[in-house]
Backbone bond lengths (Angstrom), bond angles and torsions (degrees), N, CA, C in turn:
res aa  C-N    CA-C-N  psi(-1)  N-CA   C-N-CA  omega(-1)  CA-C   N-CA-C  phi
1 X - - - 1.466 - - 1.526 109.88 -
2 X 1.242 133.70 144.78 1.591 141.21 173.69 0.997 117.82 -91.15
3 X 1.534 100.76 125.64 1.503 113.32 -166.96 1.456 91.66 -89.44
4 X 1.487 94.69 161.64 1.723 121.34 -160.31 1.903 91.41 -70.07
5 X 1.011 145.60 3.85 1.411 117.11 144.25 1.449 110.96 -106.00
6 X 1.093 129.64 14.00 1.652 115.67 171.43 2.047 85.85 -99.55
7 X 1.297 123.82 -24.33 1.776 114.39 175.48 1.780 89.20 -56.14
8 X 1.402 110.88 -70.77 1.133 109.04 -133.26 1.933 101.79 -71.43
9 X 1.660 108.77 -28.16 1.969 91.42 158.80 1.341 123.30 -43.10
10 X 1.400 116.75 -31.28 1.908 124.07 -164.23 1.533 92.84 -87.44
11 X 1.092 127.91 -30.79 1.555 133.80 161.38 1.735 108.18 -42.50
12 X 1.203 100.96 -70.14 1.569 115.28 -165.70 1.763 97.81 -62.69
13 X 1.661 106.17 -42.29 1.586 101.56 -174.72 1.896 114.02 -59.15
14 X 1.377 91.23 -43.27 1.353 102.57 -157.53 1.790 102.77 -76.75
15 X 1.385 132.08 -2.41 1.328 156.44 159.84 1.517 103.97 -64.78
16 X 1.880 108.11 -65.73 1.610 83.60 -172.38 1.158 107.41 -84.96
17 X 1.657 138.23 25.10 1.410 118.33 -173.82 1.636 95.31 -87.11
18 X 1.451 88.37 -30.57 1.931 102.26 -174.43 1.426 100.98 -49.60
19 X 1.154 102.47 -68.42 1.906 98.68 -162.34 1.521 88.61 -60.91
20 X 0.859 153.68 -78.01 1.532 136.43 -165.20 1.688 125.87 -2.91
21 X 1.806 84.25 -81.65 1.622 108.08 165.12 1.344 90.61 -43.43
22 X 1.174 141.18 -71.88 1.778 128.18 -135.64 1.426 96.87 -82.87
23 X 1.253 127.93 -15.87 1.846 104.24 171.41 1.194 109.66 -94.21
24 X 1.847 120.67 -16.95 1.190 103.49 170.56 1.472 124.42 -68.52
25 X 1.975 112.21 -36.01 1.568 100.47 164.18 1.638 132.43 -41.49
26 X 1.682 89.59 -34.32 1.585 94.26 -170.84 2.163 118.39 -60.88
27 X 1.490 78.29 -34.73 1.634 90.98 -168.56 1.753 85.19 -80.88
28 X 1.337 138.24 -27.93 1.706 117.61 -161.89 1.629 74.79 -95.85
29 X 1.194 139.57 -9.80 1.506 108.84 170.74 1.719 121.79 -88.30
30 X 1.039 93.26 -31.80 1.189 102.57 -173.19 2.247 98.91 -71.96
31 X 1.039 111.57 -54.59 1.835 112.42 166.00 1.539 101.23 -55.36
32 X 1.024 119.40 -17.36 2.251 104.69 -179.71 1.343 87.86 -67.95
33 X 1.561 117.16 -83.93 1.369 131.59 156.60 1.849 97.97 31.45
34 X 1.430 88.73 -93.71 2.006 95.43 -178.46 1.444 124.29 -32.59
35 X 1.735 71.22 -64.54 1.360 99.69 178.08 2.135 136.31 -27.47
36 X 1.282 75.12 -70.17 1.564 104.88 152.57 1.215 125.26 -36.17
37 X 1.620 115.40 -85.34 1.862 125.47 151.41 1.382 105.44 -21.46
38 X 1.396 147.08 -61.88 1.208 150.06 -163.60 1.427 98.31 -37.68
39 X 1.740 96.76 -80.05 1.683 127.39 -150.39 1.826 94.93 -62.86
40 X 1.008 110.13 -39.74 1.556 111.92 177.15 1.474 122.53 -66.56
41 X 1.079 109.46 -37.44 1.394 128.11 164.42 1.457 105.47 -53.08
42 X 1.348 104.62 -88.70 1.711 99.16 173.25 1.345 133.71 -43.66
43 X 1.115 105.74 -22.43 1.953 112.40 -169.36 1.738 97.28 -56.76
44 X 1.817 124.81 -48.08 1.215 98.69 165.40 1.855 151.49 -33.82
45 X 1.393 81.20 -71.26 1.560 95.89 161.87 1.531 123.13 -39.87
46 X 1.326 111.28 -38.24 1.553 115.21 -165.57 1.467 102.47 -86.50
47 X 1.546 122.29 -28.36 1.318 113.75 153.85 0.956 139.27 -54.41
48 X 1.395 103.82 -45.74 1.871 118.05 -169.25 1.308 110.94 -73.90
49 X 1.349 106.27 -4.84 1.963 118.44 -169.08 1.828 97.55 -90.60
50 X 1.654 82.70 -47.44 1.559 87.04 -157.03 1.798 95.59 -71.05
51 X 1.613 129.47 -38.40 1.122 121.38 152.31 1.720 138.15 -31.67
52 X 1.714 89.15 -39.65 1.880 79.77 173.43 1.637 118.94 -73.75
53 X 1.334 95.57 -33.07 1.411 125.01 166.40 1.650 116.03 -10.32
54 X 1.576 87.17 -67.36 1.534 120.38 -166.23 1.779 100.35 -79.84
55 X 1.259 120.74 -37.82 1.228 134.33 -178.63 1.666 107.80 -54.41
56 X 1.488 117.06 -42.30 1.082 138.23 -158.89 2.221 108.29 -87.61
57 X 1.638 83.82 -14.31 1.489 99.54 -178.88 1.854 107.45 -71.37
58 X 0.855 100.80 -23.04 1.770 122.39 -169.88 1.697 105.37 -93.82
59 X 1.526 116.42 -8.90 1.227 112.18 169.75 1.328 134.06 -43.84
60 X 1.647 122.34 -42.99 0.743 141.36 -157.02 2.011 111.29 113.56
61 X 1.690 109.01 -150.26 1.603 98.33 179.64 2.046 102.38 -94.38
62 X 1.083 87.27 124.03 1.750 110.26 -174.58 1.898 99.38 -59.17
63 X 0.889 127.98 167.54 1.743 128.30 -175.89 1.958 68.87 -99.55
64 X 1.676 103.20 158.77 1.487 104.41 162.37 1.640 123.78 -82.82
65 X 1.164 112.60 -162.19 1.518 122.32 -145.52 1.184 105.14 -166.46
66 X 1.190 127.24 128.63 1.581 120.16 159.44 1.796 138.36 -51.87
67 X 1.733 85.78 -23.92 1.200 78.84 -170.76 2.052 111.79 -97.45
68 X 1.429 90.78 -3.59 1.339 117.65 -172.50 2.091 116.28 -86.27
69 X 1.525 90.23 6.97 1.429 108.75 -156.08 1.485 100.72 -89.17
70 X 1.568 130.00 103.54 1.659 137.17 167.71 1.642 103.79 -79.20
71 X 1.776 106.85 128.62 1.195 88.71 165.81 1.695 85.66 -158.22
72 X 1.079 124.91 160.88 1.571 127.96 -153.36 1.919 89.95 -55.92
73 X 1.754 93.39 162.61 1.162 82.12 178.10 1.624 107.41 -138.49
74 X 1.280 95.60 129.56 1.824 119.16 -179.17 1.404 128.93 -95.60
75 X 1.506 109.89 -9.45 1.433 130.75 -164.76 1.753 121.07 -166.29
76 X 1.022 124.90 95.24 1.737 131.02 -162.61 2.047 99.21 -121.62
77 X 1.526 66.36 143.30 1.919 71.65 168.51 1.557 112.05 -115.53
78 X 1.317 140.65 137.83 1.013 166.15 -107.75 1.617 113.42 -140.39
79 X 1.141 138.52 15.18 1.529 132.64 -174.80 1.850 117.51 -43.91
80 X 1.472 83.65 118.32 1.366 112.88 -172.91 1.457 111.69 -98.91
81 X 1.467 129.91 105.05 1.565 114.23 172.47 1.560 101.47 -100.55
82 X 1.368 104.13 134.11 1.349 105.81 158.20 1.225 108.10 -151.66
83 X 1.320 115.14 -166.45 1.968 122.71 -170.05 1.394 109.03 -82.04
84 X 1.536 94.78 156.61 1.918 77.38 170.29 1.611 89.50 -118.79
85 X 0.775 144.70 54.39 1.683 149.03 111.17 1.413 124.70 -116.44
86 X 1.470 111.75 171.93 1.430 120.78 162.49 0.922 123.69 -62.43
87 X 1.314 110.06 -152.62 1.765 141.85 171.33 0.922 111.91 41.41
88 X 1.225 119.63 51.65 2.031 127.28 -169.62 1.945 84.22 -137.07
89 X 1.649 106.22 60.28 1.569 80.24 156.42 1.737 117.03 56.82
90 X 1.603 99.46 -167.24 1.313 103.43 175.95 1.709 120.60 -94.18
91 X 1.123 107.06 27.89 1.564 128.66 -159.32 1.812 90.89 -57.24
92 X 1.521 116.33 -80.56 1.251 120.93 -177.53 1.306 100.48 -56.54
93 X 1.018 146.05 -56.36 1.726 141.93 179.45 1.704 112.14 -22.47
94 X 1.288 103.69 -72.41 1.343 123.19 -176.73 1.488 109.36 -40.59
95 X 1.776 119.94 -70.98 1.385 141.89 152.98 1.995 99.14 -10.22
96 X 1.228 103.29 -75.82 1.563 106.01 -166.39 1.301 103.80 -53.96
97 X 1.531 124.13 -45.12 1.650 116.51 -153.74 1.742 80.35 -71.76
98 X 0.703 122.24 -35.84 1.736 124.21 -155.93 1.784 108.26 -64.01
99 X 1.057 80.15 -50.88 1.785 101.51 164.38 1.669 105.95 -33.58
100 X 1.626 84.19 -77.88 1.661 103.38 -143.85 1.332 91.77 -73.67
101 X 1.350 121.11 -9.07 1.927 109.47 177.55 1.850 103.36 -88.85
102 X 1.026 111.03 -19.75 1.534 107.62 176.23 1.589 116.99 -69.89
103 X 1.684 108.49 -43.63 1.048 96.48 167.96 1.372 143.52 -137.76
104 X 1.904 77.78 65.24 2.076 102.31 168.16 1.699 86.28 -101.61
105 X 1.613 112.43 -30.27 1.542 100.08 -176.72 1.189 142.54 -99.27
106 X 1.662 108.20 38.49 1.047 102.82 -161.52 1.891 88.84 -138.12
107 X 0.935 131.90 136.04 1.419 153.83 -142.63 2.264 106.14 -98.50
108 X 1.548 94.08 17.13 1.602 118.81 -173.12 1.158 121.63 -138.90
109 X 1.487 148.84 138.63 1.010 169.98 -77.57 1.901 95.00 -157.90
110 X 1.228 116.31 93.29 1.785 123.70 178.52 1.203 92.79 -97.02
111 X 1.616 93.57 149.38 2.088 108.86 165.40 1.520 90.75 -147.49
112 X 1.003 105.29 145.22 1.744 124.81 -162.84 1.413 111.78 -86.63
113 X 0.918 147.86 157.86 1.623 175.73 -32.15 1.429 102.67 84.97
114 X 1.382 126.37 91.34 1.672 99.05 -173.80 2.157 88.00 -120.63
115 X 1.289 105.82 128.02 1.268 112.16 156.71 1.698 138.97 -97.65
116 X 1.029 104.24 118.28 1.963 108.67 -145.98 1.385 128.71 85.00
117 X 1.172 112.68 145.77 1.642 126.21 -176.65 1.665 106.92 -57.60
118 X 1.172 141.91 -30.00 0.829 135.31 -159.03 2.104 105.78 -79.21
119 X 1.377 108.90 -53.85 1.111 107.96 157.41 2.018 133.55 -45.01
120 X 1.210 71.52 -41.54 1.695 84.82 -165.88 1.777 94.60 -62.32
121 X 1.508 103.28 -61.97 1.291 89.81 175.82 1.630 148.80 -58.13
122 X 1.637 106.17 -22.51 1.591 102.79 166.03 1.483 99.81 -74.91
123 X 1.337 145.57 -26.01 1.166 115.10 -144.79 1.775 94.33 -108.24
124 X 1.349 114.31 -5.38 1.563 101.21 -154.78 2.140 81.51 -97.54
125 X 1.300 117.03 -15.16 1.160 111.48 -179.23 1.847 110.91 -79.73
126 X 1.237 98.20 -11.69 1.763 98.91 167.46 0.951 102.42 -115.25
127 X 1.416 135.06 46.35 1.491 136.69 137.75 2.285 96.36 68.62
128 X 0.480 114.70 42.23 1.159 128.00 179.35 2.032 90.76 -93.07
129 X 1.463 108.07 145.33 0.792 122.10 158.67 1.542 163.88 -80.04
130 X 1.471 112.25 76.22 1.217 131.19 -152.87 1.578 125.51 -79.74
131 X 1.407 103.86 104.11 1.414 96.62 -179.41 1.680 146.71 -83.79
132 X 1.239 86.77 -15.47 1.815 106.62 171.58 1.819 84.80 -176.89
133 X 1.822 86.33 149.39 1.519 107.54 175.21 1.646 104.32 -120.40
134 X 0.616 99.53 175.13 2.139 101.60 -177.22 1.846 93.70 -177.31
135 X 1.690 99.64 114.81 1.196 132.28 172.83 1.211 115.74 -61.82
136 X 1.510 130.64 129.11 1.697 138.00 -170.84 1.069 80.21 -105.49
137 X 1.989 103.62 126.07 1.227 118.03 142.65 1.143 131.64 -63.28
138 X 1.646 105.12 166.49 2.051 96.15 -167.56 1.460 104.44 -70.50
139 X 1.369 135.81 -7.31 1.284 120.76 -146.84 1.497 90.12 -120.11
140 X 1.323 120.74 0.26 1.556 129.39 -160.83 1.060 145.51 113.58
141 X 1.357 153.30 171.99 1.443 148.02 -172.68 1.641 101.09 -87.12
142 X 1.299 114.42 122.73 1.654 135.28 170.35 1.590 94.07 -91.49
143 X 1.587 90.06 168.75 1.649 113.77 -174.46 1.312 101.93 -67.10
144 X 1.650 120.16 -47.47 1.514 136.04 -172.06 2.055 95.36 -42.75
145 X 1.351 122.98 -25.00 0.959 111.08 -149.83 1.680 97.99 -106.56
146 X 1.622 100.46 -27.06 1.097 108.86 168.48 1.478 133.22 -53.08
147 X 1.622 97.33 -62.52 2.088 112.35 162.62 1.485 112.45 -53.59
148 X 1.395 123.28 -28.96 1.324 112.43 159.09 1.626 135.00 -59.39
149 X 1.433 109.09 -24.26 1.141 97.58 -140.26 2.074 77.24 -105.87
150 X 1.526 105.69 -21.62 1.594 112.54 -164.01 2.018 83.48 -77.85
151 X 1.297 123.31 -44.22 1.581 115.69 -159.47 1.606 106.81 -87.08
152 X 1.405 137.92 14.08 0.958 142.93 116.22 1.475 138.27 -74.35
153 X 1.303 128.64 -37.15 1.300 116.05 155.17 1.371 122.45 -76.00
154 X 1.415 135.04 -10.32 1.179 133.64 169.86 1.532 105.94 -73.56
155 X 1.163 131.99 -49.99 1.451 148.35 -173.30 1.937 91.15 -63.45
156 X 0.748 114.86 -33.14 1.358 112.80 178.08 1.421 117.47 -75.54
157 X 1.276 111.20 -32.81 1.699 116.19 -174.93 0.991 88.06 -95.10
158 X 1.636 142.57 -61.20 1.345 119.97 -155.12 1.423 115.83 -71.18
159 X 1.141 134.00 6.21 1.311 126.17 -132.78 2.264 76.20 -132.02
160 X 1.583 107.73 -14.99 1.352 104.96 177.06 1.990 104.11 93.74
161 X 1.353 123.49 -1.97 1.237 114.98 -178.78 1.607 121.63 -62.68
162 X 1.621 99.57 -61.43 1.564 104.26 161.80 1.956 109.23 -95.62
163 X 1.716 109.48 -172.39 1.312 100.38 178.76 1.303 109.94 -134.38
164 X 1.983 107.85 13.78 1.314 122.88 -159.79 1.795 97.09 -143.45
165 X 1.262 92.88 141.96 2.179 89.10 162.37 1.719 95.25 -138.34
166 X 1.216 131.24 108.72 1.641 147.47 143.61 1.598 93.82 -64.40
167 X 2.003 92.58 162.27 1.333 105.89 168.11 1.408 97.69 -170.13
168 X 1.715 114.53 117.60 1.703 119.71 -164.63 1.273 81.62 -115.71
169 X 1.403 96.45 136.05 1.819 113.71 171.80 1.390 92.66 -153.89
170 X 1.106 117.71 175.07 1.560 145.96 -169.02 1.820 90.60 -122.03
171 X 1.872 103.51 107.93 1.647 129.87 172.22 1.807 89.74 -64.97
172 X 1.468 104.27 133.26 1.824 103.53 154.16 1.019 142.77 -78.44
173 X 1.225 141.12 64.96 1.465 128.20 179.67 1.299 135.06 -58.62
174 X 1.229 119.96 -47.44 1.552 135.17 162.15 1.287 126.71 -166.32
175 X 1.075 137.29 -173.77 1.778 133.65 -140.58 1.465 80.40 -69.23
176 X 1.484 128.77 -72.14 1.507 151.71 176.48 1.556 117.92 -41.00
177 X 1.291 125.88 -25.46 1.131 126.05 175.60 1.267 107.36 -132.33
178 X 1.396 100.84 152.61 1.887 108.94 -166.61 1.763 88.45 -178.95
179 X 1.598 97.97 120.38 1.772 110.58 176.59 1.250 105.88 -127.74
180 X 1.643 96.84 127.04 1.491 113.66 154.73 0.932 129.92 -34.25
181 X 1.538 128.56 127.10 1.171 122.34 -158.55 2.053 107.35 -143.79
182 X 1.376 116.22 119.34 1.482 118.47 -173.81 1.523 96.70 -103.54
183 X 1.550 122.88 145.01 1.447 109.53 -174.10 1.771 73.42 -153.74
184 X 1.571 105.44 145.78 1.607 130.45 177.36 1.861 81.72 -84.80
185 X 1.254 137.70 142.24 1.485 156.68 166.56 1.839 113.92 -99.58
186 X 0.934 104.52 -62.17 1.563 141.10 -168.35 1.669 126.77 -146.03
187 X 1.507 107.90 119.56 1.594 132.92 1.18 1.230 121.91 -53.62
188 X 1.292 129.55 161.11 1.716 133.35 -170.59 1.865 90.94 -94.96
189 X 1.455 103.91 123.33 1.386 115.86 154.34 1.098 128.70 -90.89
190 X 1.481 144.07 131.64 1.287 109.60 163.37 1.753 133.50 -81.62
191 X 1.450 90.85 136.69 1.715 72.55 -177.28 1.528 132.76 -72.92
192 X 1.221 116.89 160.40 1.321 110.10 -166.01 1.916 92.78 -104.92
193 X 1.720 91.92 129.12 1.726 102.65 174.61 1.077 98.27 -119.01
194 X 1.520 96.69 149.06 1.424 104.68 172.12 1.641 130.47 -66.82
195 X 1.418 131.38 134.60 1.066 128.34 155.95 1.220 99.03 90.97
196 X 1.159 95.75 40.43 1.852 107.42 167.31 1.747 117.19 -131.80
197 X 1.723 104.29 5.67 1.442 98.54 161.64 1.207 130.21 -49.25
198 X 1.310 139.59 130.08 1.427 153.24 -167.45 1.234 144.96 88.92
199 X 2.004 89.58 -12.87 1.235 108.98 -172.90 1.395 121.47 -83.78
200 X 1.232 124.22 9.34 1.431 133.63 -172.44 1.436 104.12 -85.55
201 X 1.609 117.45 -46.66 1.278 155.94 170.92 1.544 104.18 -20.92
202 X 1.659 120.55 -31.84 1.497 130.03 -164.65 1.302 110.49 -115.19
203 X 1.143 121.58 -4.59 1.533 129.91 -153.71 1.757 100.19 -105.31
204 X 1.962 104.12 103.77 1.467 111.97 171.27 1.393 79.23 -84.57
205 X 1.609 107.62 161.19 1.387 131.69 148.07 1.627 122.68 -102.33
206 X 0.805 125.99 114.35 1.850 128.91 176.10 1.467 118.77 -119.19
207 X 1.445 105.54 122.67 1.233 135.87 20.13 1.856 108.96 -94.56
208 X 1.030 118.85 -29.29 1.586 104.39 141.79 1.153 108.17 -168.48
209 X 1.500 138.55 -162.82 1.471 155.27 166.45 1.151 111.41 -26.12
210 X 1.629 123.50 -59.51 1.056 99.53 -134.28 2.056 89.55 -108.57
211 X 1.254 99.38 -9.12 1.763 95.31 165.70 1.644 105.46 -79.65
212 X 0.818 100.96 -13.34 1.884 104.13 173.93 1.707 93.34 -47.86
213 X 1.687 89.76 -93.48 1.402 125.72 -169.61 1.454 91.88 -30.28
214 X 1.586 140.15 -82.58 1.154 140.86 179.97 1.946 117.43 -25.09
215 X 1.029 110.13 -20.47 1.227 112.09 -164.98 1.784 108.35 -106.38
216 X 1.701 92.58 -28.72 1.420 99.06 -168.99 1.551 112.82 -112.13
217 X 1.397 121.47 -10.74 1.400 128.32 170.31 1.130 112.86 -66.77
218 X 1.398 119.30 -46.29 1.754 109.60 -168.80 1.928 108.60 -81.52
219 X 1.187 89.64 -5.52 1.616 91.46 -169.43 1.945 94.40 -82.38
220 X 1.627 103.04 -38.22 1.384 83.58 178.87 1.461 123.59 -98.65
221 X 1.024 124.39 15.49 1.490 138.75 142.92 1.458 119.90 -56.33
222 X 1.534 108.57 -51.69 1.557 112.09 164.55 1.502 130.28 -44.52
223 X 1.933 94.12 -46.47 1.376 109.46 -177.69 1.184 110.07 -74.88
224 X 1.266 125.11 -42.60 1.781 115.05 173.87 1.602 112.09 -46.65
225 X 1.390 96.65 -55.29 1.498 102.04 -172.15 1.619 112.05 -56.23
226 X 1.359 136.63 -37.64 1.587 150.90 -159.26 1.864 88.28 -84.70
227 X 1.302 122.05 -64.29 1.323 129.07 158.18 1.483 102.30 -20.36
228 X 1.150 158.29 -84.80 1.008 150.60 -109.98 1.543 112.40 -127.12
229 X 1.684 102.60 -11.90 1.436 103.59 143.05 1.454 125.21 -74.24
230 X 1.118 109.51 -57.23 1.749 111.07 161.00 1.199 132.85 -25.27
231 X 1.303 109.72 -54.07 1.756 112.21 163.00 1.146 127.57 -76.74
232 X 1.308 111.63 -7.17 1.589 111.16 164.49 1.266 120.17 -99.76
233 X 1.636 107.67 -24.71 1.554 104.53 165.16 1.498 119.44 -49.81
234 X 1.648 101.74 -61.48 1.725 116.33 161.68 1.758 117.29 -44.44
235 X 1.158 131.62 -37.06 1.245 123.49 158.60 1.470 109.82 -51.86
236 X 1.216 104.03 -65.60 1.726 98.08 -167.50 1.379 117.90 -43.59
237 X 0.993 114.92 -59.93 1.449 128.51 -166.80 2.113 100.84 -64.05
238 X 0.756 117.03 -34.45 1.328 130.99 -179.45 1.197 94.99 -64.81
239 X 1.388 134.75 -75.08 1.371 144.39 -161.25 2.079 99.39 -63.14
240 X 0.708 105.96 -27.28 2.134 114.58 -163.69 1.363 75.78 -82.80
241 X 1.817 119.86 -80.19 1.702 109.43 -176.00 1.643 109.84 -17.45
242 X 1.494 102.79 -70.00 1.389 108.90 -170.34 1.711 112.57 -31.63
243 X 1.226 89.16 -69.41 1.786 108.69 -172.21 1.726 124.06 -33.46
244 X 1.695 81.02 -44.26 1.619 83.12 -177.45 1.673 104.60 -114.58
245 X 0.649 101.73 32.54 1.886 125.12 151.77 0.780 101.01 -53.29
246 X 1.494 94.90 -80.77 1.816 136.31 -175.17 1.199 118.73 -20.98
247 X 1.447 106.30 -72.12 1.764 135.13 -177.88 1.416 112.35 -63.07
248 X 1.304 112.36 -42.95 1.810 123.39 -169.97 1.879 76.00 -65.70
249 X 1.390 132.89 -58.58 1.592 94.47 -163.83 1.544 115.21 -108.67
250 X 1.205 104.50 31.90 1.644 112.19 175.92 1.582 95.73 -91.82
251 X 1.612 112.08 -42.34 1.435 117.53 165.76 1.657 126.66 -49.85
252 X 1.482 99.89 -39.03 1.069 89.99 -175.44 1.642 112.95 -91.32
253 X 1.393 120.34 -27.55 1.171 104.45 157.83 1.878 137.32 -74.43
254 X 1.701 108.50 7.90 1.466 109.13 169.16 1.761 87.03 -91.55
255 X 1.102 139.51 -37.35 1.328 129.77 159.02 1.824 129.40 -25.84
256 X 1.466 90.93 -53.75 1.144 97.39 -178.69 1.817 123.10 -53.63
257 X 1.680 87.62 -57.15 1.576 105.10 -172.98 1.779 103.95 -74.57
258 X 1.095 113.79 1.80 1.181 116.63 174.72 1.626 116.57 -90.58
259 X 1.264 113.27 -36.77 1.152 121.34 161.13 1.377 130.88 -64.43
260 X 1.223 118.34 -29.31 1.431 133.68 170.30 1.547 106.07 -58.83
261 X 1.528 116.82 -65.70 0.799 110.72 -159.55 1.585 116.94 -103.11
262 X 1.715 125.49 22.07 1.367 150.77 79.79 2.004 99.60 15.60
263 X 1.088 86.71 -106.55 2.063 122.48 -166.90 2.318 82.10 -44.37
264 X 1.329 136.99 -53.07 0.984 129.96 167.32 1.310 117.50 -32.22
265 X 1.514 102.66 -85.53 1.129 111.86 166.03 1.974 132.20 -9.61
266 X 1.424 98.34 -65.21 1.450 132.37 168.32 1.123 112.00 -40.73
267 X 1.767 107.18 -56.45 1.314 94.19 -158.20 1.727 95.40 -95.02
268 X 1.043 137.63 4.42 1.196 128.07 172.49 1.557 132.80 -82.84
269 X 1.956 97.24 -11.50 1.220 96.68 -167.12 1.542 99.69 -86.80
270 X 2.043 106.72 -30.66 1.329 123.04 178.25 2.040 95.88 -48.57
271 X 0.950 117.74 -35.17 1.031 110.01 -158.88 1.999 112.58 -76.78
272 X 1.127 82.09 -40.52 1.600 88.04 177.21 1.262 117.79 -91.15
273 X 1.634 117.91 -17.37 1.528 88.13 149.88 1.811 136.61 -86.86
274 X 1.377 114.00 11.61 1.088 135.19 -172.06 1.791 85.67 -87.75
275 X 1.166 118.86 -53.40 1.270 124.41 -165.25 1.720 110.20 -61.82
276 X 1.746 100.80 -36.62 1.611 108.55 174.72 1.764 110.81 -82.41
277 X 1.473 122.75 -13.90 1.461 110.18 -174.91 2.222 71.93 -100.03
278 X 0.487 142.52 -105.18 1.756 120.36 -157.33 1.167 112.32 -1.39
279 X 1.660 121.64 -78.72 1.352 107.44 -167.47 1.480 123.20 -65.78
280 X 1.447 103.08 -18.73 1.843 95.24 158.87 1.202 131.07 -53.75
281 X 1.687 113.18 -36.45 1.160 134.26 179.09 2.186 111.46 -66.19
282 X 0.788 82.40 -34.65 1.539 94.01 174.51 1.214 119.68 -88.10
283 X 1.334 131.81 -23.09 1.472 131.76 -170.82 1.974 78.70 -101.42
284 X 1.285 141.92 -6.22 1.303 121.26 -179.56 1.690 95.02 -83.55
285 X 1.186 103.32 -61.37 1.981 115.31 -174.07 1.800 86.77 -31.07
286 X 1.398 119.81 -62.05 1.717 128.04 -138.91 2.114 74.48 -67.57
């Protein structure tokens, strides 16, 4: 049983774990905050792109493109965003299983893209194949990290190395929710939106098609890719808030019951020596 100073060290321990957790919520709340503004901010643009996108499907037959190029595929690269710290929950957890189930099932040859330490490290310790890593800043994924990460995997497809570009990130919904998310990158499809039959039908290009496409493909390759740091930045930070939510009052309630039974402790010892200066007192009278 623990005597009332080994309670009251787990007292003092379980105090600074609290303030820990609680400034780290403060700082992952206060970075969601940004965070947030960011991904919301952009979510326009990334529509209206992926809308012209779709607009452009109705053209008629497009001149080709490199980046627009299907051809069987024997070799894909894999971009992985995750954190480069912990204590975010099952945030990176989720990310990895998601990963590593895509490609036990897929009948082709993956090499990784891993963004943050946390990835890099489960996968580069099972010999998994890593092709460039790119370090998450504490405050989040920048553009700098973005054009890096799109002008190496592009240079890779066009160039014929892989014949595929994936990209698994965790979509943001709110502090509490955050979904895994697998998205095909490369070749560029266009997507199909609704309620845009006919509209291709009107669409001159100047000075023509195929400086269009050249001008506007790599930009939305970028944007998928910049997109999908954003929402994982906003995941992360969402999920860490979460986490040490958690802890700031799991702490404070192992605090609590710790104190109780602290003040138990206390009052029992008061009690028995009250009980030993009595019966001293009585065996003196006897």
């Amino acid at each position: 049983m623990a005597t009332l100073k080994q309670i009251r060290q787990r007292i003092k321990t379980a105090r600074n774990i609290q303030q820990i957790t609680k400034a780290m919520k403060l700082v992952a709340a206060a970075r969601l905050k940004k965070a947030t503004d960011r991904v919301l901010e952009a979510r326009p643009y990334a529509d209206k792109l992926k809308e012209f996108m779709g607009s452009l499907a109705g053209a008629g037959e497009l001149p080709p493109h490199p980046l627009m190029q299907k051809r069987d595929v024997k070799k894909a690269i894999l971009v992985l965003v995750t954190s480069e710290r912990g204590l975010a929950g099952g945030y990176n957890t989720t990310l990895i299983r998601k990963a590593t189930d895509f490609i036990k099932s897929v009948d082709f040859d993956v090499e990784l893209v891993t963004i943050g330490k946390k990835g890099f490290q489960f996968f580069s310790k099972r010999n998994y194949m890593i092709r460039h890593s790119v370090t998450m800043p504490s405050a989040g994924a920048s553009l700098e990290n973005a054009v890096e990460i799109t002008k190496v995997t592009r240079q890779a497809f066009e160039q014929g190395e892989v014949d595929a570009i994936f990209v698994c990130y965790s979509k943001f919904y709110s502090a509490i929710r955050q979904v895994p998310q697998l998205v095909q990158l490369l070749p560029i499809e266009s997507p199909v939106v609704e309620g845009n039959s006919g509209v291709g039908a009107e669409i001159e290009f100047e000075p023509n098609a195929e400086a269009v496409l050249n001008a506007l493909l790599p930009r939305y390759f970028q944007t998928l890719v910049w997109q999908s740091l954003l929402e994982g930045t906003a995941s992360e930070f969402g999920a860490r808030m979460t986490a040490m939510t958690s802890a700031t009052d799991n702490a404070g309630k192992m605090i609590n019951s710790l104190t109780l039974k602290a003040n138990r402790e206390r009052q029992a010892g008061i009690t028995k020596e009250i009980l030993e200066v009595v019966g001293g007192a009585e065996a003196l009278k006897g």
